[in-house]
C-alpha positions in Angstrom: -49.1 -47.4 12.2 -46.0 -47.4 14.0 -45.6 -44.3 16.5 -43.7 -41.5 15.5 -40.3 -41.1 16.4 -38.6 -38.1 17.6 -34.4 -37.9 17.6 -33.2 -35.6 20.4 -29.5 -34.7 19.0 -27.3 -32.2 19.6 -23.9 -31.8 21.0 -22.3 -33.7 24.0 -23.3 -31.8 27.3 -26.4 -29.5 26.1 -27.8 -31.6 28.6 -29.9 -33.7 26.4 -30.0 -36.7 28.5 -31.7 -34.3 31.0 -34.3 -32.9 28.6 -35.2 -36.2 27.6 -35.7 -37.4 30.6 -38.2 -34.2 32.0 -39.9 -34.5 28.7 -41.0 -38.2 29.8 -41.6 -37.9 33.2 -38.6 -40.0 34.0 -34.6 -40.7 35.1 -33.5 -43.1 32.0 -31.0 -41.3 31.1 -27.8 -41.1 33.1 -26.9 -37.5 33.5 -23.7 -36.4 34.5 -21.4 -33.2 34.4 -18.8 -35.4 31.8 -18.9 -34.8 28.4 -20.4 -38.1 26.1 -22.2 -39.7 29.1 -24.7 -41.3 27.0 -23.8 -43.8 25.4 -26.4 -45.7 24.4 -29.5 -45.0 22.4 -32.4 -44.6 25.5 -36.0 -44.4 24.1 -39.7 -44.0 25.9 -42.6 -44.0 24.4 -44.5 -40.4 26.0 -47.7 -39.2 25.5 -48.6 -35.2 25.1 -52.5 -33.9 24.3 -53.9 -37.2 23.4 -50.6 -37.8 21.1 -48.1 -40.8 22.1 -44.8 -40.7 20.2 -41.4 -42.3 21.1 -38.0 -39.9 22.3 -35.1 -41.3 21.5 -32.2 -39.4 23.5 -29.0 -39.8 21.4 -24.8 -39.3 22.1 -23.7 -36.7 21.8 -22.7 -34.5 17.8 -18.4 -34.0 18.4 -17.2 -30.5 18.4 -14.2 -31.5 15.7 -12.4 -28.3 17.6 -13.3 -29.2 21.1 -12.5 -32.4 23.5 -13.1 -36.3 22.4 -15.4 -37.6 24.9 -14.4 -40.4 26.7 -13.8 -43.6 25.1 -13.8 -41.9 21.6 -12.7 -44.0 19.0 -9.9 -43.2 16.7 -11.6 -41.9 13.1 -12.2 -38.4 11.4 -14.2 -36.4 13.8 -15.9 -34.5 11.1 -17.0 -37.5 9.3 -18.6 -39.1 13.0 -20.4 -35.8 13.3 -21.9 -36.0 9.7 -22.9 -39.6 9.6 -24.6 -38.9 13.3 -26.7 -36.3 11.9 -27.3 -37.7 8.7 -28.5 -40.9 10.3 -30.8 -38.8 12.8 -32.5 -37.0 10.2 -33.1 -40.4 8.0 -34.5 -42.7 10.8 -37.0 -39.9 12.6 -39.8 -38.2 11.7 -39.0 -34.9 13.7 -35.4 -34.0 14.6 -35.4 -32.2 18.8 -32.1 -30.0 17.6 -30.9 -29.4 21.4 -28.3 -26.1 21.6 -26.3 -24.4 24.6 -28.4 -21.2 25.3 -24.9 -20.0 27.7 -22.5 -21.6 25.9 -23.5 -20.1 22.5 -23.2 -21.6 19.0 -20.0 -23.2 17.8 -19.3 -24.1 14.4 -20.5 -27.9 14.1 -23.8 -26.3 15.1 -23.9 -24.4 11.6 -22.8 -27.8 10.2 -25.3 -29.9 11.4 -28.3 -27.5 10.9 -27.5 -26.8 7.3 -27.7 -30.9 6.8 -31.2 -30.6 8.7 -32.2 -27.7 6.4 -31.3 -29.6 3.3 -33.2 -32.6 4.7 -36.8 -30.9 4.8 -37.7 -33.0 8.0 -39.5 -31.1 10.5 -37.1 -30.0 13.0 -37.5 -28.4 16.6 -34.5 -26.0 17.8 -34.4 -25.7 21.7 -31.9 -23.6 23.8 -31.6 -25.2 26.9 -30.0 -24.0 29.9 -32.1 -20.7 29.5 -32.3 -20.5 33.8 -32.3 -16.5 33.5 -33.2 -13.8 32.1 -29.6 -13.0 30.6 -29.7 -16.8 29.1 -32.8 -16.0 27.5 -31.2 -13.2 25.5 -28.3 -14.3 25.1 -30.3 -17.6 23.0 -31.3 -15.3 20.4 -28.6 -15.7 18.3 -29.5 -19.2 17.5 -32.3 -18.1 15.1 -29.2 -17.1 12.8 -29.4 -20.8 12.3 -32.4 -20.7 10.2 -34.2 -23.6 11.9 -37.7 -21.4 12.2 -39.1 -20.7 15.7 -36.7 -21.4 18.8 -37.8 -22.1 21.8 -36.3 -21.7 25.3 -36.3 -24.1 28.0 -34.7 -25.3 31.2 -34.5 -28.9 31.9 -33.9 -28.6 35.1 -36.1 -26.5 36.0 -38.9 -27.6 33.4 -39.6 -24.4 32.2 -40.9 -23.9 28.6 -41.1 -27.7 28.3 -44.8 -27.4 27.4 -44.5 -25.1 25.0 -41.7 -27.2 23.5 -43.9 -30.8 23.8 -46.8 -28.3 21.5 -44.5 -28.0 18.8 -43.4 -31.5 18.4 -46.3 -32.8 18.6 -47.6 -29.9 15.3 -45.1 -31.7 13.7 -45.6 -35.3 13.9 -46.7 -36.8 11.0 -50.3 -37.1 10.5 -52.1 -40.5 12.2 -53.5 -43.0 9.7 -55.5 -46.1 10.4 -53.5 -49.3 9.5 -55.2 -52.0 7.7 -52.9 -54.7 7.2 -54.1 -58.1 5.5 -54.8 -60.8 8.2 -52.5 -63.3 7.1 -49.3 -61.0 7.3 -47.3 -61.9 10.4 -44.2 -59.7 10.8 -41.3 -60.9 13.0 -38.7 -59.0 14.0 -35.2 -61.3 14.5 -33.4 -59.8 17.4 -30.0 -60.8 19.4 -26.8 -59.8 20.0 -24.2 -59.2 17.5 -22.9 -62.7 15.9 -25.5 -64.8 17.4 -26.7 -65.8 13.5 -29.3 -63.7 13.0 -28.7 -63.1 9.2 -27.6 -66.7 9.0 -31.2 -67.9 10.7 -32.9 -65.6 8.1 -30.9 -67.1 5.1 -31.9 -70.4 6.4 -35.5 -69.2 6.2 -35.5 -67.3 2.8 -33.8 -70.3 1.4 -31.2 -67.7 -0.1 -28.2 -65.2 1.0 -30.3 -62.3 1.8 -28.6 -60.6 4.6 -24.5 -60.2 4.6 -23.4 -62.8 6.8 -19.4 -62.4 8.5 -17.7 -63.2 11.7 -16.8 -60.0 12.3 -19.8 -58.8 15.0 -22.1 -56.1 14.0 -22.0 -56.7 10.1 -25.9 -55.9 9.9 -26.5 -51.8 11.0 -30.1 -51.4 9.0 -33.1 -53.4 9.5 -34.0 -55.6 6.2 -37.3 -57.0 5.3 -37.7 -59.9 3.8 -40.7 -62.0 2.6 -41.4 -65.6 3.0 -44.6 -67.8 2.5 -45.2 -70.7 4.7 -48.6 -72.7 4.0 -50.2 -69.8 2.1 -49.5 -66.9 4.9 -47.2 -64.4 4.0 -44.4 -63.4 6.4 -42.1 -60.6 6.4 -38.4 -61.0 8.3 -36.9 -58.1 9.6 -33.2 -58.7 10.2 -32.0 -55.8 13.1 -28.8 -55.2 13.7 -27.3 -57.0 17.0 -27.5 -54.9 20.4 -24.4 -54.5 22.3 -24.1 -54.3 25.9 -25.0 -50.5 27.2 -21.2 -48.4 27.0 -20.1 -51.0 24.6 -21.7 -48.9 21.3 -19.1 -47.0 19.7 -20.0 -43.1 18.3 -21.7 -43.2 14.9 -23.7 -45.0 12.9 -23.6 -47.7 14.8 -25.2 -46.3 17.8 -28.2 -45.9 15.6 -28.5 -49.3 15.3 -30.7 -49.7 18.6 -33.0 -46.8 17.2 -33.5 -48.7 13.9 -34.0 -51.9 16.1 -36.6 -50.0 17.6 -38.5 -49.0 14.8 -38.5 -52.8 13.4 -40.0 -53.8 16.7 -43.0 -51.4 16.5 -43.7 -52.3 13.3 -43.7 -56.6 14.2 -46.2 -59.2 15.5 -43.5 -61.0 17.2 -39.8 -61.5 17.8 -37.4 -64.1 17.7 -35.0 -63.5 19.9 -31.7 -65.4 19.1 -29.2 -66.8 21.7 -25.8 -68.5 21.4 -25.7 -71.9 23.2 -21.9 -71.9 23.1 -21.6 -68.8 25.5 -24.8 -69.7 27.3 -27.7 -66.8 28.4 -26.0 -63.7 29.6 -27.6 -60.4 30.5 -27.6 -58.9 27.3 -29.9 -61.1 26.3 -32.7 -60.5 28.9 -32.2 -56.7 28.4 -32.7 -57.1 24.4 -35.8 -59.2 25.9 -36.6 -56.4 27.8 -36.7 -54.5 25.0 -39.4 -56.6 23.1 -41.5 -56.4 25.6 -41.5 -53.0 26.6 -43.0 -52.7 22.6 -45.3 -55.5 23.7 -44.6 -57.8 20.6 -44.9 -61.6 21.4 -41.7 -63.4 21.8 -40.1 -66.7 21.0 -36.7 -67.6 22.4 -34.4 -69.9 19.6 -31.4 -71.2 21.3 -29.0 -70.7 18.1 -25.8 -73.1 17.3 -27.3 -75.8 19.2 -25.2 -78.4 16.6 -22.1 -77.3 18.4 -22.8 -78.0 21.5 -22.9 -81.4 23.6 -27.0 -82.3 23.1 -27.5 -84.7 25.6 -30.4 -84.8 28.1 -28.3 -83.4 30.9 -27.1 -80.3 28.8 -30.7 -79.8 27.4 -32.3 -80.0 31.2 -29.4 -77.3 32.4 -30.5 -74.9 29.6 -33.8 -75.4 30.0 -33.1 -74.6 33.8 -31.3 -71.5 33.2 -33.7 -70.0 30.9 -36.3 -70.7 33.3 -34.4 -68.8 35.8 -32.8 -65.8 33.6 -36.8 -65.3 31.8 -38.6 -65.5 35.0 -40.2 -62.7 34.3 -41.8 -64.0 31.6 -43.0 -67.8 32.5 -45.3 -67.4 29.3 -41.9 -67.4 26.9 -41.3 -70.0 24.7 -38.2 -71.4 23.3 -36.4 -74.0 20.8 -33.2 -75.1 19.8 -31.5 -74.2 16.5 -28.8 -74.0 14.3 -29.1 -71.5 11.4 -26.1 -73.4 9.7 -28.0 -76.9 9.4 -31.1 -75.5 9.8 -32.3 -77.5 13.1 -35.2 -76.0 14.1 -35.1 -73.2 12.0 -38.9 -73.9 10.5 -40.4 -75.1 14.2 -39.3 -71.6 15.5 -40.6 -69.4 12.6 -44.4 -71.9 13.0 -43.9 -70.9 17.0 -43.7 -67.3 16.0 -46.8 -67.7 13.7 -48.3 -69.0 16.2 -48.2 -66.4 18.8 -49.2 -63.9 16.0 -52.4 -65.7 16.0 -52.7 -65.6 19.5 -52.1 -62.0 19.9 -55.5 -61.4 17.3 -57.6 -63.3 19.3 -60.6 -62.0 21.2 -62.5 -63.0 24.1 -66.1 -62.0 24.7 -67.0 -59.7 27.2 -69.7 -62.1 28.6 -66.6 -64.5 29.3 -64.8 -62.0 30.4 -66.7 -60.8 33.4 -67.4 -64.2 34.1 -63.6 -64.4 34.8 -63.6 -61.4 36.6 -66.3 -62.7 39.2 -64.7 -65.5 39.8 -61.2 -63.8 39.9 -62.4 -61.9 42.9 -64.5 -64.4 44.6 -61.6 -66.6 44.9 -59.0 -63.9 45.7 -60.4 -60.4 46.7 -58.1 -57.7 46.2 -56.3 -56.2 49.6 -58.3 -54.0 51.2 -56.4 -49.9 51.2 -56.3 -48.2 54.4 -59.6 -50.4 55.5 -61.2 -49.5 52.5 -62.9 -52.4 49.8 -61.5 -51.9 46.3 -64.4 -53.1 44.0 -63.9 -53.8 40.3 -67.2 -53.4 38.3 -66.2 -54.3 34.5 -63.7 -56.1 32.1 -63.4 -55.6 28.6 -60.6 -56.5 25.5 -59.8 -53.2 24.1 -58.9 -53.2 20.0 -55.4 -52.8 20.1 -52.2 -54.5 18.7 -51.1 -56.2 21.7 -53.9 -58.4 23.9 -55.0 -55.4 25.8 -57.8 -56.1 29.1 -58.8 -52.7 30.6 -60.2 -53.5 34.3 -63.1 -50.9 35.3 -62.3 -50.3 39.4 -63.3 -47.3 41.7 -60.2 -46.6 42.8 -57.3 -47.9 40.3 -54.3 -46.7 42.3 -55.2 -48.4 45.1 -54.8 -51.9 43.4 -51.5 -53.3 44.4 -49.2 -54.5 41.2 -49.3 -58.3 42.9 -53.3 -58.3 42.1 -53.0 -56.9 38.7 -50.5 -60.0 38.7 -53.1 -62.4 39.9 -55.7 -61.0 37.2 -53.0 -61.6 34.2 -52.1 -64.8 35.4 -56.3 -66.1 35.6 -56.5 -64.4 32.1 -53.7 -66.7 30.9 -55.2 -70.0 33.1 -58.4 -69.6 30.8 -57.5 -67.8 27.9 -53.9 -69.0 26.5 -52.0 -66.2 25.0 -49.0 -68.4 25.2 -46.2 -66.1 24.1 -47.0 -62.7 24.2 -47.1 -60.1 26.9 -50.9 -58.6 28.0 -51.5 -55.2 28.5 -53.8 -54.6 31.8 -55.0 -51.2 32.4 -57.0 -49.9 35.1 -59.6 -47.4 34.6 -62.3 -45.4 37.1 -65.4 -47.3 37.3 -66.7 -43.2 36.0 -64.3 -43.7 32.7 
């Protein structure tokens, strides 16, 4: 099953952003003084007592009697502060309700944890900013919310973060083994917005499924839809387009990343969709980053291809650039659409399959360590301080995405340009043409 998914809300400057980022061991968030800083929806996927689940640190809830923050588009504060929280509580499985321990409750406080009430989701109240004793007393009015237990922290200083990490994860939903049939594939359709992603999913359900309009960012919910191609069942799951970080207006519309996360747990593989009239910009890679941070395969489709010049000089300069932009992943393969006259349409959705099928196949041990003796033979690892690093054992693990865990006596001393090396010799023998691999590095002891 898809991990769980835990919305950190609250209101602008609770320091949130700084929470989230003790709670996962790491600076994504940017944290400043300024009210509304975040801007963005910034997810990780962290792990606590044998539990991974992903955060997803959210903008701030308006005070409607307080400041705008910056940027703040004209519309009824009241109503931004209600759709926020109402599209919180539907999309995760455990609200993190984030309050001011010194600042003390205001009014949309009351607001928002009367909706959470109503909504019987599990929800986990934290007063933050509880650096002293006086803090820590003054927090207690916030159980005259009626959220349950409250828990002080400080997310600067870390304190009471573990205690906090023990009650989400007692609320998490309860793990259950999937066991999807073989032949689904699902595919997740990614881009930015007006790139033709619901057009390119009309094209393949053969009917107006998804609400197609020039106006950018018509699509805010993920939609499945399913399609049968040569007896396998497919399902399409249309996200809503991904604009450029600080470019995400406040409301609903911000959770349009977090639902775009979710759809990319759930798929195989996604198609990420480009538009060959305003070439590759970097919004693309970072939605590409995205996919593979989930470690879905992916398959690039160059979209209104039939409006540009097609020539063999234009086709060589694409193919150039997405060399260059995708470096990072040599693996990537791409065609070129058009969602209106259905170019390519099919040939991308059979490259997707495709890559689906890759990503379930496995590769015997026996060959395995084969690989790996030969792996080292022809390229020892660097030696650290002096010291011989010796790998003993290879094995595929059973997981989602081609996983290849690498027994060694001393894993942190392999440098990142050997695990490199070992990837790319898994890829020389094995294929897995389209999808990212997953090395991990264990004791020889483990």
């Amino acid at each position: 099953m898809a991990r769980a998914l835990v919305a950190v809300v609250g209101r602008p400057n609770v320091g949130k952003s700084t929470l989230f980022n003790r709670l996962i061991g790491d600076r994504l968030a940017i944290v400043e003084d300024e009210p509304g800083t975040t801007r963005d929806r910034l997810y990780a996927t962290t792990e606590w007592r044998g539990r991974e689940f992903t955060l997803v640190d959210t903008g701030g809830l308006v005070d409607p009697g307080g400041p705008r923050p910056p940027r703040e588009p004209p519309q009824d504060l009241e109503d931004s502060v209600r759709r926020q929280a109402e599209a919180a509580i539907d999309e995760a499985d455990v609200v993190l309700f984030v309050v001011d321990a010194q600042a003390g409750i205001i009014p949309v406080e009351h607001d928002v944890a009367d909706r959470l009430r109503r909504s019987r989701k599990p929800v986990v109240l934290a007063a933050n900013k509880t650096d002293s004793w006086r803090s820590e007393a003054q927090a207690a009015e916030f159980y005259s919310l009626g959220l349950g237990d409250l828990h002080t922290v400080s997310a600067i200083q870390g304190t009471g973060t573990g205690d906090l990490l023990d009650a989400i994860v007692s609320r998490l939903p309860k793990e259950q083994e999937a066991t999807p049939e073989t032949t689904d594939v699902r595919i997740a359709i990614l881009g930015r917005p007006n790139v033709g992603k619901s057009s390119f999913l009309n094209t393949l359900a053969r009917e107006e499924r998804a609400v197609v309009n020039e106006q950018p960012g018509t699509t805010r919910d993920t939609v499945d839809t399913v399609i049968e191609r040569q007896g396998r069942r497919i399902v399409l799951v249309d996200t809503a387009g991904i604009r450029r970080r600080g470019r995400i207006d406040e409301g609903i519309e911000k959770f349009a990343l977090l639902r775009t996360v979710r759809a990319l747990e759930r798929a195989d593989v996604a198609i990420l969709l480009t538009d060959a009239t305003e070439g590759l910009t970097a919004q693309d890679v970072h939605i590409a980053g995205y996919a593979l941070e989930a470690f879905v395969g992916l398959v690039l489709a160059v979209n209104k291809w039939d409006l540009v010049d097609r020539g063999a000089e234009t086709t060589a300069a694409v193919e150039r650039e997405i060399a260059r932009e995708f470096h990072f992943a040599p693996w990537l393969g791409h065609r070129f659409v058009s969602a209106k006259t259905g170019r390519g349409v099919e040939e991308a959705l059979a490259d997707a399959v495709a890559v689906s099928d890759e990503r379930r196949r496995r590769i015997s041990t026996a060959d395995l360590h084969k690989l790996l003796v030969e792996a080292v033979a022809a390229h020892p690892p660097p030696t650290d301080k002096g010291r011989e690093v010796r790998f003993h054992h290879v094995t595929q693990a059973k997981a989602p995405a081609p996983t290849f865990v690498f027994f060694v006596d001393r894993p942190a001393a392999v440098h990142f340009s050997y695990v490199r090396y070992l990837e790319n010799e898994i890829r020389r023998r094995f294929g897995f043409h389209g999808t990212p691999l997953r090395i991990e590095l264990r004791g020889a002891r483990e």
